[in-house]
C-alpha positions as CSV (number, residue, x, y, z in Angstrom):
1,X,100.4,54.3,-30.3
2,X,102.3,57.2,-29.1
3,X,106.1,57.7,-28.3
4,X,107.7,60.4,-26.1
5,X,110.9,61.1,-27.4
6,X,113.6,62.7,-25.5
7,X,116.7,64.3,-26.8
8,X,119.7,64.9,-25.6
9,X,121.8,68.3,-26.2
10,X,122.7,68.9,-29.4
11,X,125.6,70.0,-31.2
12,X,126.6,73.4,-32.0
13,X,126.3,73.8,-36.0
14,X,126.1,69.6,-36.3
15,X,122.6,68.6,-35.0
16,X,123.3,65.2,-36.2
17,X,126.5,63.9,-34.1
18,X,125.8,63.0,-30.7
19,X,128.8,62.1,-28.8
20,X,129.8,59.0,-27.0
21,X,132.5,58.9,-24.6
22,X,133.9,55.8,-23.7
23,X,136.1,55.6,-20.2
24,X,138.6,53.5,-19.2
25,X,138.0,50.8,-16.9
26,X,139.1,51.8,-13.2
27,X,138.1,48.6,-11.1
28,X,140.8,46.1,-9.9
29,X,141.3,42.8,-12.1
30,X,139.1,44.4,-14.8
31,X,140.0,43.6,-18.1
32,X,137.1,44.6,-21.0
33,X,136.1,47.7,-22.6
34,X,132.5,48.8,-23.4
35,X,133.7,49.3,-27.5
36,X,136.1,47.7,-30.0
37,X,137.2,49.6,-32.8
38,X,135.1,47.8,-35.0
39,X,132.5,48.9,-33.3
40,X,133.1,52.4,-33.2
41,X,133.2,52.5,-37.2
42,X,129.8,51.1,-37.1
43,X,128.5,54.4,-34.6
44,X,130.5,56.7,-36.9
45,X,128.9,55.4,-39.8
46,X,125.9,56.0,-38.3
47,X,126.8,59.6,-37.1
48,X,128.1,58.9,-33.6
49,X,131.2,61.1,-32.7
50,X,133.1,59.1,-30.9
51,X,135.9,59.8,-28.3
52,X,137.8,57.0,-25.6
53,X,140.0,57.7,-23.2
54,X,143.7,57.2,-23.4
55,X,144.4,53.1,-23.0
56,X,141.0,52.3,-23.6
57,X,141.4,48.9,-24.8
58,X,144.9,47.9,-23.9
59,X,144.0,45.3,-21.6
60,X,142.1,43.5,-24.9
61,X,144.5,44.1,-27.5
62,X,143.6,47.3,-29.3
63,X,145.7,50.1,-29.6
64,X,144.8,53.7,-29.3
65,X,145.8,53.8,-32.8
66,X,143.1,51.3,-33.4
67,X,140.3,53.3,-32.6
68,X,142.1,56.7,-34.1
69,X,141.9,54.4,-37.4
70,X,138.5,53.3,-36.8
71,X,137.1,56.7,-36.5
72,X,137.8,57.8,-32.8
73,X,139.2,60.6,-30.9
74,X,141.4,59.6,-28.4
75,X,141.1,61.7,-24.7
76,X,143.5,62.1,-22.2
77,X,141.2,64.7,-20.2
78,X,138.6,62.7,-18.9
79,X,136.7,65.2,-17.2
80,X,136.3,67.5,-19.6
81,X,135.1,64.4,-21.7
82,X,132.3,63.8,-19.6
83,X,131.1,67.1,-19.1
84,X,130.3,67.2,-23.3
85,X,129.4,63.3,-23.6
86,X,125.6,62.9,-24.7
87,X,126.2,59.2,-24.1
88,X,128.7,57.2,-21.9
89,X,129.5,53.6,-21.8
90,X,131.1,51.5,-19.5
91,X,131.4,48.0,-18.5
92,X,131.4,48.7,-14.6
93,X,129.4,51.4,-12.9
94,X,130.9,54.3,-12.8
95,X,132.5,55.8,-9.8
96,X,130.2,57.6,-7.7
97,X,132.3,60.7,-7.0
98,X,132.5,60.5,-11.0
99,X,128.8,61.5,-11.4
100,X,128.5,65.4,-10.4
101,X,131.1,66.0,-13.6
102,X,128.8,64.6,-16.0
103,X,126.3,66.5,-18.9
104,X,123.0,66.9,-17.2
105,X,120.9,65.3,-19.8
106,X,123.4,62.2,-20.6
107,X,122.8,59.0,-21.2
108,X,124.7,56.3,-19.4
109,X,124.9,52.8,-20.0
110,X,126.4,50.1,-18.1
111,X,126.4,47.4,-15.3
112,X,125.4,49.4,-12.8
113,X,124.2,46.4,-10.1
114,X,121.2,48.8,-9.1
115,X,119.8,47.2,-5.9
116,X,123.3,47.1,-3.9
117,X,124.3,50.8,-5.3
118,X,121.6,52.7,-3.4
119,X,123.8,55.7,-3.3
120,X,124.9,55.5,-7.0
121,X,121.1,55.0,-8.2
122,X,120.2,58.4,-6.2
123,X,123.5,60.4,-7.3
124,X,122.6,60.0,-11.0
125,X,119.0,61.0,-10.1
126,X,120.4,64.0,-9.0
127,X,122.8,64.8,-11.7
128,X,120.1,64.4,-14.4
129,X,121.7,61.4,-16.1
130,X,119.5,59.1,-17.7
131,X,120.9,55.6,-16.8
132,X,120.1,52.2,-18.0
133,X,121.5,48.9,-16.6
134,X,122.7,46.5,-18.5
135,X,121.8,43.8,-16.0
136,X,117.7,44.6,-16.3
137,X,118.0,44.2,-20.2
138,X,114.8,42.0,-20.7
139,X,115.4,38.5,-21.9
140,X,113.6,38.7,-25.4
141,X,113.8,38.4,-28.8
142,X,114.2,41.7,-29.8
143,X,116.5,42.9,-26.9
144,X,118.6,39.2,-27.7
145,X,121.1,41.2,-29.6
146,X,121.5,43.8,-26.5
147,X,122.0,40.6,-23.8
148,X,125.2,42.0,-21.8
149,X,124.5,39.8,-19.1
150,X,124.1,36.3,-21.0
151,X,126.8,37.1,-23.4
152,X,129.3,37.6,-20.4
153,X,127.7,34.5,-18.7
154,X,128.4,32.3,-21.3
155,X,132.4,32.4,-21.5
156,X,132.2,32.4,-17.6
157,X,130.7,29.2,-17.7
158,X,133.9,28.4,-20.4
159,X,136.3,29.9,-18.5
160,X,135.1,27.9,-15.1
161,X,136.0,24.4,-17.2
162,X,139.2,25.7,-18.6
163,X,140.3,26.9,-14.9
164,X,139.4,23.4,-13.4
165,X,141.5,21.4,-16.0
166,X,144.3,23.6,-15.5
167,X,144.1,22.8,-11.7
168,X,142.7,19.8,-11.1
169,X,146.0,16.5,-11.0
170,X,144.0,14.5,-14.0
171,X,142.9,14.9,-17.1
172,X,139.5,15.3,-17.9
173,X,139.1,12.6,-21.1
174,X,138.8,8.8,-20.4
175,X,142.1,6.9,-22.4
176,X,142.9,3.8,-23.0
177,X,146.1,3.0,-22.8
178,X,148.9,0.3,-22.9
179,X,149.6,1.0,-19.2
180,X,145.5,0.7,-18.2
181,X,142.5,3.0,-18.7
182,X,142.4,6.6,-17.5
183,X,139.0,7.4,-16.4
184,X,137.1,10.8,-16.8
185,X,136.8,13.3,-14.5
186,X,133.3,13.5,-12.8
187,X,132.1,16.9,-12.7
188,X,128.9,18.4,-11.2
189,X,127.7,21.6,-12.4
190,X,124.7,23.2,-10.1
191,X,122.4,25.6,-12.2
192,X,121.8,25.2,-16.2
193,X,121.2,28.8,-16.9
194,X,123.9,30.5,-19.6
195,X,127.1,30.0,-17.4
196,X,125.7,26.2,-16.6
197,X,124.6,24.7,-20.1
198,X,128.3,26.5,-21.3
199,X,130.3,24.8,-18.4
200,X,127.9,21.7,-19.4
201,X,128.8,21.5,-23.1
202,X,132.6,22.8,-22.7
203,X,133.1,20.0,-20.0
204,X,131.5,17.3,-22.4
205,X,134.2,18.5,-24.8
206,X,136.9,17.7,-22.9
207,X,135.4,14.6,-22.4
208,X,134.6,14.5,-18.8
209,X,131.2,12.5,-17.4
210,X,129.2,15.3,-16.6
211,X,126.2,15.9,-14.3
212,X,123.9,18.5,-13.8
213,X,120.9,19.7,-11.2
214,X,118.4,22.9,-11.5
215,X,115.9,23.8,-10.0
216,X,113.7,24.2,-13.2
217,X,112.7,21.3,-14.6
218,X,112.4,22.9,-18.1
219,X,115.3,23.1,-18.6
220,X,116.4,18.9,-18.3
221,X,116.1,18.7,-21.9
222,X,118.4,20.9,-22.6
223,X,121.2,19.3,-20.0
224,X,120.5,15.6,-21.9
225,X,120.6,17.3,-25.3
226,X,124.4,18.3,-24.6
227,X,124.7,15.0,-23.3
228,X,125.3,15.3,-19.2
229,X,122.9,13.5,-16.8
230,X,120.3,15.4,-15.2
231,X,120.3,15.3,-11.6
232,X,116.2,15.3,-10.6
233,X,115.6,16.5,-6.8
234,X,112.0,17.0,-6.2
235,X,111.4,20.3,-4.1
236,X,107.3,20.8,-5.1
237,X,106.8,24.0,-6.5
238,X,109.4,26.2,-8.0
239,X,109.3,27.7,-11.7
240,X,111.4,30.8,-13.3
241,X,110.6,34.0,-13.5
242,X,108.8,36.0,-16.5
243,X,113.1,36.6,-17.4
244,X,113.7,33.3,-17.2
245,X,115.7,33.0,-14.2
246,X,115.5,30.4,-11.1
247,X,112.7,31.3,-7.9
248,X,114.4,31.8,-4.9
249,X,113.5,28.7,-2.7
250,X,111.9,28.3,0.6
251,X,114.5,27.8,3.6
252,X,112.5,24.1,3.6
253,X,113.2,24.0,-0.1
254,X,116.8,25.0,0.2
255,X,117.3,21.8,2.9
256,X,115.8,19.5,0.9
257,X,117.7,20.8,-2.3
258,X,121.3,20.2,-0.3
259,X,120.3,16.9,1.0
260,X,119.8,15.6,-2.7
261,X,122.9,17.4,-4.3
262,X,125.2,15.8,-1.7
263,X,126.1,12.5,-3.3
264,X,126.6,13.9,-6.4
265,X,129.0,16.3,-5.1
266,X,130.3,13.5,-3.1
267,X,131.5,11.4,-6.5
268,X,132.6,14.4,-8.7
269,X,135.9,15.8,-9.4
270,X,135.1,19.1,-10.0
271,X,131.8,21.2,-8.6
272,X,130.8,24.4,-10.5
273,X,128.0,26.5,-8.6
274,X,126.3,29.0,-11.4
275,X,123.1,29.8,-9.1
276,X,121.9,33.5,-8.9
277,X,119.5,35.2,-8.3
278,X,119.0,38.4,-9.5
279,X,118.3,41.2,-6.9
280,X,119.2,39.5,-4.2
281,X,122.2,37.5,-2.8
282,X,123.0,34.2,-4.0
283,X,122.0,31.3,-2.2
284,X,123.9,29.0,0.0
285,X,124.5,25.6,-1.9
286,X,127.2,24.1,-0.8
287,X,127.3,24.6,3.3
288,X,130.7,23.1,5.2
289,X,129.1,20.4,6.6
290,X,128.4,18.8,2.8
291,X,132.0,20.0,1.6
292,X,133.0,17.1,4.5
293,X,131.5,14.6,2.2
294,X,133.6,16.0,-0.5
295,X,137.0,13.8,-1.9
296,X,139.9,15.6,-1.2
297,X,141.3,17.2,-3.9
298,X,137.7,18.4,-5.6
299,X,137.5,21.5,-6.8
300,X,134.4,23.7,-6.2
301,X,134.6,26.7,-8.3
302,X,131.8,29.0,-7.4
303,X,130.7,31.5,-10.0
304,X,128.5,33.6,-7.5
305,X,130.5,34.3,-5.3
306,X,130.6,37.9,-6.5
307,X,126.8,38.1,-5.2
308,X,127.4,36.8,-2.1
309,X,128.2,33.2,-2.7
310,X,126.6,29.8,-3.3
311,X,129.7,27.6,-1.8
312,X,129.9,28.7,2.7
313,X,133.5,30.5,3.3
314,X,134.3,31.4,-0.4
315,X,136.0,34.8,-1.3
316,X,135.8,36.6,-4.1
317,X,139.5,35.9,-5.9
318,X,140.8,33.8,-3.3
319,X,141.4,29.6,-3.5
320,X,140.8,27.7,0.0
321,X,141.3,24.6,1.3
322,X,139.1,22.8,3.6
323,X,140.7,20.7,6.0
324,X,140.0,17.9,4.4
325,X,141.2,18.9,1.5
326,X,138.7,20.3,-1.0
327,X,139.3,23.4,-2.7
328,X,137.0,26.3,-3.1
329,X,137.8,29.0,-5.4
330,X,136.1,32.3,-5.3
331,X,136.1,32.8,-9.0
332,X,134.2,36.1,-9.6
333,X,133.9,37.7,-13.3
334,X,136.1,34.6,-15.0
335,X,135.5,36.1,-18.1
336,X,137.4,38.9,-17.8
337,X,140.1,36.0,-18.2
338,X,139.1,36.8,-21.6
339,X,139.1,39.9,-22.3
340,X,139.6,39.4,-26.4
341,X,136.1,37.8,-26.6
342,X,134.4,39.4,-23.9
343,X,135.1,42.6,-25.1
344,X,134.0,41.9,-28.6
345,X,131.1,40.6,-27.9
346,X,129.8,43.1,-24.9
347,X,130.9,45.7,-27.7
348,X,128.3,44.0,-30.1
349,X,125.3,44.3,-27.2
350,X,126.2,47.9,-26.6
351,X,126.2,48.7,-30.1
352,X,123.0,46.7,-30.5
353,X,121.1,49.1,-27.9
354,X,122.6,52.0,-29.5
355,X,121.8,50.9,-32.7
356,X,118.0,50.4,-31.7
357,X,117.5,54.1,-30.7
358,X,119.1,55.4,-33.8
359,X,116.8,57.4,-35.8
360,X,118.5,56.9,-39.5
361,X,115.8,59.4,-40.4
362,X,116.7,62.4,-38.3
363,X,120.0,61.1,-38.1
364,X,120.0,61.3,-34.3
365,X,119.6,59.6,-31.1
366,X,116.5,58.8,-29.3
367,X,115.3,57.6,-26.1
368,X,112.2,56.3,-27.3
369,X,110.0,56.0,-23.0
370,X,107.4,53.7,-24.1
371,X,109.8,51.1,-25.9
372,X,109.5,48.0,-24.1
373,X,113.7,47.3,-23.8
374,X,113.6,50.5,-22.2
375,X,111.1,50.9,-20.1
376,X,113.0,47.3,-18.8
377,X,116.0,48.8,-17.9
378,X,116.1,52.7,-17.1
379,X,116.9,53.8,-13.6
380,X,116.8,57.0,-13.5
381,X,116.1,60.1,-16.0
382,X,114.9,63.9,-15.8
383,X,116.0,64.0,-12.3
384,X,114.4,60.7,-11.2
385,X,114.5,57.4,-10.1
386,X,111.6,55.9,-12.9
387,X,112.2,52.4,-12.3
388,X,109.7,50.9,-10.1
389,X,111.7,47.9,-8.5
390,X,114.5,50.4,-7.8
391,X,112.3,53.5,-6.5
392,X,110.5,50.9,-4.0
C-alpha cells in the first residue's frame, strides 16, 4: 500500500519542530481551550513547539504560567502567530476574516460545523489551509481516542441532569420519611446516543425513575442495562448510519413518533431532547400542541437546540414558559458549564490526532492522504475543497 505524505514548512536550522499555535477562544459563553498544559508537555516531548495565546486557558483554570512551565511560549501577537503556525487548534471555527493571515500550507483543526459554513469551507480553500473537522472524526476504534464530538457529548448529557435538579421544585430521589414518602422525579430522555445514555445513567443516580425512547432499536439494551425503561414506538423502518447515528425519519414517521412520545412526556418531570442529526437540522420533537399535554412546571431542556432545535419555540440560551406553564430551556453547548473536564478531555482527542500523524522516526509531522481518520475528516487542502459531502 502506498501513502502520500505531505509536509508542512519546515523550520529554519530545526527540521524537526513543527509549530502549533493554539488561540484563544473568541465566541460568546465559550469556556474550553483546544490544549491543557499537560498536554502540551506531551507535544514537546514529542518535538512540537508549542505557542498559545495570552489567557489561553483562564476560563478552565490554567495559568499562562502553566503552559510556560509545561513547555509553551506564551503570544500576545496573534497574528504574527498565525502567519508562522504549521498547525492551529481551536475548539470553535475560526473566524472567517481570520483565515487570509494564516501560513499557506497549515494545518487546522477544529469544530468547524462544515455544511452551515459554506463561506468558511471555501475561504480556507483559498488560503491553502489544510482543515480537518473535528465533527467528521469517524466513529471507530482507532480514531476512539480522537472522538471530539462524543467526548463533549457525554458531559452535555451530565450537565442536562445537573441543570434540571438545580431547577426543577423536588428532588429527584424517592425518601421515606416520618412525614410520608417523597416520590421520584419522572424524567423522559428522547435519543440514547452519547448525551442520552449519560443523561440516562446520571439521572438513575440521582435516583429519579427514568425513561427513555430512540429511534434505534439497538440500542434498548443498553437504556435497560443502566436501568431506565425503554420506551418502544414502532415507526417500520429506520436504522443508524454506517457512524452510528439515528436516520432522519419520514414526515409520516416523524407524526407517528410524536403521537407515541406524548404520554410519556405527559407523566414526566423533566424532558431532555438529545436528537441530532448530523448535516442537517434537528428535527422537531416536541411541537406546541404536545407541550399542552405537558404538567406545568416540567422542564424540557433541549440539547439541540444549537442545530436548529428538537422542542418548537426554543432559543439557544434562553428559558421559556408556555402558557401553561412548562418550561423549555434552550440549552446549547452545556458542557462548556464545565470547562475543567471538557477541556481536559477535548485536549486528550486533539493530542490523540496529533499524536497519530507523528512520525517518531523523522521526528516530524505528517498528513498521511490515504489514512482512513483522515480521509474522514479533511475539508479542504492544496487549495481545495477534497471532501466529497462538502464539495457537493
Amino acid at each position: 500500500m502506498f501513502f502520500y505524505l505531505v509536509k508542512i514548512r519546515l523550520k529554519p536550522n530545526n527540521a524537526a519542530v513543527k509549530t502549533v499555535l493554539v488561540p484563544r477562544e473568541t465566541q460568546a459563553g465559550e469556556t474550553r481551550c483546544a490544549l491543557t498544559p499537560s498536554d502540551v508537555k506531551v507535544l514537546v516531548s514529542l518535538g512540537f513547539a508549542v505557542r498559545t495565546q495570552a489567557g489561553l486557558g483562564l476560563s478552565s483554570l490554567h495559568t499562562d504560567d502553566a503552559y510556560r512551565a509545561a513547555g509553551a511560549a506564551v503570544v500576545d501577537d496573534l497574528p504574527s502567530a498565525l502567519s508562522e503556525a504549521d498547525l492551529v487548534l481551536r475548539v470553535r471555527k475560526p473566524p472567517v476574516e481570520s483565515v487570509p493571515l494564516y501560513n499557506r500550507g497549515a494545518f487546522s483543526l477544529s469544530f468547524l460545523d462544515p455544511f452551515a459554513e459554506k463561506p468558511l469551507v471555501e475561504a480556507l480553500a483559498a488560503a491553502g489551509v489544510s482543515a480537518a473537522s473535528l465533527e467528521m472524526i469517524p466513529r471507530t476504534t482507532l480514531a476512539q481516542k480522537m472522538d471530539a464530538l462524543s467526548s463533549q457529548s457525554n458531559l452535555a448529557g451530565y450537565a442536562a441532569v445537573i441543570l434540571a435538579a438545580s431547577r426543577l421544585p423536588s428532588i429527584f430521589p424517592m425518601l421515606m420519611t416520618p412525614a410520608g414518602t417523597l416520590n421520584p422525579a419522572r424524567v423522559f430522555i428522547i435519543g440514547a446516543g452519547v448525551a442520552g445514555l449519560q443523561a440516562i445513567a446520571t439521572a438513575k443516580r440521582l435516583g429519579a425513575r427514568v425513561e427513555a425512547y430512540d429511534t434505534r432499536a439497538v440500542v434498548e439494551e443498553q437504556v435497560r442495562s443502566l436501568g431506565a425503561k425503554f420506551v418502544s414506538i414502532d415507526l417500520g423502518e429506520t436504522g443508524q448510519t454506517e457512524q452510528g447515528y439515528a436516520k432522519a425519519l419520514t414526515p409520516e414517521q416523524l407524526e407517528k413518533q410524536r403521537a407515541g412520545m406524548v404520554k410519556a412526556c405527559a407523566l414526566a418531570d423533566v424532558v431532555i431532547t438529545t436528537a441530532k442529526v448530523f448535516g442537517r437540522k434537528s428535527p422537531v420533537l416536541l411541537t406546541s400542541a404536545m407541550l399542552e399535554h405537558l404538567r406545568p412546571g416540567t422542564f424540557v431542556i433541549d440539547l439541540a437546540v444549537e442545530s436548529g432545535g428538537n422542542v418548537e419555540g426554543a432559543r439557544p440560551g434562553e428559558t421559556l414558559t408556555t402558557p401553561g406553564g412548562v418550561h423549555i430551556v434552550g440549552a446549547g453547548a452545556l458542557e462548556c458549564t464545565l470547562p475543567v473536564h471538557a477541556s481536559q478531555m477535548l485536549s486528550a482527542n486533539l493530542t490523540a490526532f496529533l499524536t497519530h500523524f507523528w512520525d517518531a522516526g523523522e521526528k516530524s509531522f505528517k498528513l498521511r492522504l490515504e489514512d482512513d481518520i483522515l480521509k474522514g475528516c479533511l475539508l479542504t487542502h492544496a487549495g481545495a475543497i477534497v471532501h466529497p459531502c462538502v464539495r457537493s
